[in-house]
PAZAPA-4460 file (N, C-alpha, C; in steps of 0.05 Angstrom, whole numbers, plus 32768, in hexadecimal, padded with zeros to 4 digits):
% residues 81
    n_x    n_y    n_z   ca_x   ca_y   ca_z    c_x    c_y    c_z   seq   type   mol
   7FEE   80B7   828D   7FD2   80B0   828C   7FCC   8099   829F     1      X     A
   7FDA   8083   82A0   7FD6   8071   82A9   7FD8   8075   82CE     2      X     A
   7FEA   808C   82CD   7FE8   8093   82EF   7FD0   80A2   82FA     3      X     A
   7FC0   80AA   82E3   7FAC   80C0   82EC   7F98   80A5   82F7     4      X     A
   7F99   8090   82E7   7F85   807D   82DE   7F87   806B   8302     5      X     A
   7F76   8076   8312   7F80   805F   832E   7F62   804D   832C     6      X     A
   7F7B   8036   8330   7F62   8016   8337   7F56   8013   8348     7      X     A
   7F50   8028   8354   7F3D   8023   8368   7F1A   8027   8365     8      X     A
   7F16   8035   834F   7EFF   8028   8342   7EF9   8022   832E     9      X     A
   7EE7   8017   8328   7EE4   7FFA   830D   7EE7   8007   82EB    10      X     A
   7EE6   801F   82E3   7EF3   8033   82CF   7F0E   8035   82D5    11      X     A
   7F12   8042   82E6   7F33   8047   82EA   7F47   802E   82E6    12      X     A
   7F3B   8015   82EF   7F46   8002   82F0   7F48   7FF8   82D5    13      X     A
   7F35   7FF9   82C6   7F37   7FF7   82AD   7F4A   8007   829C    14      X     A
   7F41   8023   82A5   7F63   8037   8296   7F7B   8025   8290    15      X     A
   7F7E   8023   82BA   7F9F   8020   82BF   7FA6   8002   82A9    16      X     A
   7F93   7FF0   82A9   7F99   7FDB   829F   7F9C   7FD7   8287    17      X     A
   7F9E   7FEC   8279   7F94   7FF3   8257   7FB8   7FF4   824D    18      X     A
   7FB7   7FDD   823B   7FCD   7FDB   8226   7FC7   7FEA   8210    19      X     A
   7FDD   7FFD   820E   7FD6   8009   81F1   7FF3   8008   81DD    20      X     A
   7FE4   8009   81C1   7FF2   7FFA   81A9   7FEE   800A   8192    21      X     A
   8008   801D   817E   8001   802C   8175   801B   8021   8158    22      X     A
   8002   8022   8147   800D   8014   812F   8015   802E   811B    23      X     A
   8029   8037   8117   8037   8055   8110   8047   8052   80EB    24      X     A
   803D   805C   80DB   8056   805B   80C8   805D   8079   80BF    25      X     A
   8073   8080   80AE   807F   8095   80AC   8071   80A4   8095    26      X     A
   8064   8092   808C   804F   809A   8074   803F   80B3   807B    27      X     A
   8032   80AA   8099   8013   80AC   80A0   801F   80D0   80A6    28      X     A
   8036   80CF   80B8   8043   80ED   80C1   8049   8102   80A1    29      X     A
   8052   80F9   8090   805C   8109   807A   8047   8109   8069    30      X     A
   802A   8101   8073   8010   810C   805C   8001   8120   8067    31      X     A
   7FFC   8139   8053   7FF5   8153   8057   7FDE   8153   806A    32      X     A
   7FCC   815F   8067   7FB7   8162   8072   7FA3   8159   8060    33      X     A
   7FA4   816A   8042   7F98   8164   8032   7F97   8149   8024    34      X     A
   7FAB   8135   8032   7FAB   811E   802A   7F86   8111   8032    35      X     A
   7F80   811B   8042   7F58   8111   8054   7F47   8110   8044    36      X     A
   7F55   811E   8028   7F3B   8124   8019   7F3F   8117   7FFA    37      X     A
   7F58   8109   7FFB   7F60   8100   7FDA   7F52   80DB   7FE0    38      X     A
   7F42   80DF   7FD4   7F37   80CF   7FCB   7F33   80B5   7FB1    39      X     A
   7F4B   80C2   7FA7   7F57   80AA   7F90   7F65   808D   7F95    40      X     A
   7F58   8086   7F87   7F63   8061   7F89   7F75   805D   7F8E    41      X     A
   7F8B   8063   7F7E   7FA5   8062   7F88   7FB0   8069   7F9E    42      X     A
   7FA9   8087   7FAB   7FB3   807F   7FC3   7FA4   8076   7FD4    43      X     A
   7F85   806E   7FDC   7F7C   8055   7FEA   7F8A   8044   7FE8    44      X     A
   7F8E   8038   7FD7   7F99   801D   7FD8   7FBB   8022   7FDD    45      X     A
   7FC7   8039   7FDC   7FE4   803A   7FE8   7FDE   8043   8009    46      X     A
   7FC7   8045   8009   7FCA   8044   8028   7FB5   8028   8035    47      X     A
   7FAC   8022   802D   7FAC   8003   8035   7FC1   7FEF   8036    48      X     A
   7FD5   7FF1   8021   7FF0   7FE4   8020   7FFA   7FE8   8031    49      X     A
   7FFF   800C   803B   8012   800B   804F   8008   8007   8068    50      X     A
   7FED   8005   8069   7FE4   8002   8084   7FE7   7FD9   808C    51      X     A
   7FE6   7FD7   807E   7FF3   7FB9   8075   8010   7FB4   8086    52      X     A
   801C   7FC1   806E   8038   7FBE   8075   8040   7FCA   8093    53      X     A
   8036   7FE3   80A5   8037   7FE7   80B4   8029   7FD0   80CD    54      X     A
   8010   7FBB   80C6   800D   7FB6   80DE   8019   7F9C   80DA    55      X     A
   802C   7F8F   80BF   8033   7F78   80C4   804F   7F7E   80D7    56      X     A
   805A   7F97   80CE   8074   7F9C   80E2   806A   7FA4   80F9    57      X     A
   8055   7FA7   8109   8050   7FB3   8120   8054   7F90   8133    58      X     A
   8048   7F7B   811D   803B   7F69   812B   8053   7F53   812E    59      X     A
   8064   7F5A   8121   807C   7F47   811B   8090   7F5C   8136    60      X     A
   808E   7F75   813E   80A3   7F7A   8150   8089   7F7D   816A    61      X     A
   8072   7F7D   8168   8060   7F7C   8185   8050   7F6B   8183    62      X     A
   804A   7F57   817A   8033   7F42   8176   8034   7F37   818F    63      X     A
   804F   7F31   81A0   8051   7F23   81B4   8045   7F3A   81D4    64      X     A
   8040   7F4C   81CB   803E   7F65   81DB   8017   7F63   81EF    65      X     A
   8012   7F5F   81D1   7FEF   7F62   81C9   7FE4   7F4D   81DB    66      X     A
   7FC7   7F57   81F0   7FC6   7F4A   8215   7FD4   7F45   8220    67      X     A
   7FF6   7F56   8226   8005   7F53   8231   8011   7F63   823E    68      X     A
   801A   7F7B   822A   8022   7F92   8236   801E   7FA9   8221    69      X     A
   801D   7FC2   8223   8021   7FDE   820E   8037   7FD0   81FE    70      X     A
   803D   7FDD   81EE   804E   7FE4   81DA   804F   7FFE   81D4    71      X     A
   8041   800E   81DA   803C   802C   81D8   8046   803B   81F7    72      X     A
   8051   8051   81F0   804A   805D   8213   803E   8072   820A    73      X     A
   801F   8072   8216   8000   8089   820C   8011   80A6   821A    74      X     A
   801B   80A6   8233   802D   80C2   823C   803D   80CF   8223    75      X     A
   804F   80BD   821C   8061   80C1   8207   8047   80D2   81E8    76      X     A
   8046   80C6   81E5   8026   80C5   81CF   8016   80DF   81D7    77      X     A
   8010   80E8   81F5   7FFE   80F7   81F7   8011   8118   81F4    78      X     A
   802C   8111   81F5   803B   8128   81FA   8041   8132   81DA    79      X     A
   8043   8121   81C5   804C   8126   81AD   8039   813A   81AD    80      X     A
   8019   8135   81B3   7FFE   8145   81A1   8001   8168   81A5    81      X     A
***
C-alpha cells in the first residue's frame, strides 16, 4: 500500500506517511459471527475488559512506536482479508 501511495502529491504524501497500529486479541478472532448481535451485559463488559487488557499490552510492547513508526505492516493486514 504504502508503495502505491507516491509523495508527490499532497494525499499521496499523506498515505506514504501514515503509521499504522493494530491492536489484535485472540478473543476478537474465535467470536462467531453471531457474537454482533449478543447483547448481554456480561459479555459487554467481557469485551470491554478485554479490550482493556489488549490495549494495555499493545501500549506496553508499542507505546514507544505511536508518531514514530507502524507497528502494523497494512500489506501484511491487507493480504490476511
Amino acid at each position: 500500500m504504502r508503495e502505491m501511495a507516491t509523495p508527490a502529491t499532497p494525499e499521496g504524501a499523506r498515505w506514504a506517511g501514515m503509521r499504522t497500529h493494530r491492536i489484535m486479541t485472540d478473543l476478537m478472532t474465535d467470536l462467531g459471527h453471531s457474537s454482533k448481535l449478543n447483547a448481554e451485559w456480561a459479555f459487554l463488559t467481557m469485551l470491554r475488559d478485554e479490550g482493556r487488557r489488549a490495549a494495555t499490552e499493545f501500549l506496553d510492547d508499542h507505546g514507544d512506536d505511536i508518531g514514530e513508526r507502524s507497528s502494523a505492516d497494512i500489506d501484511v493486514l491487507l493480504q490476511e482479508c
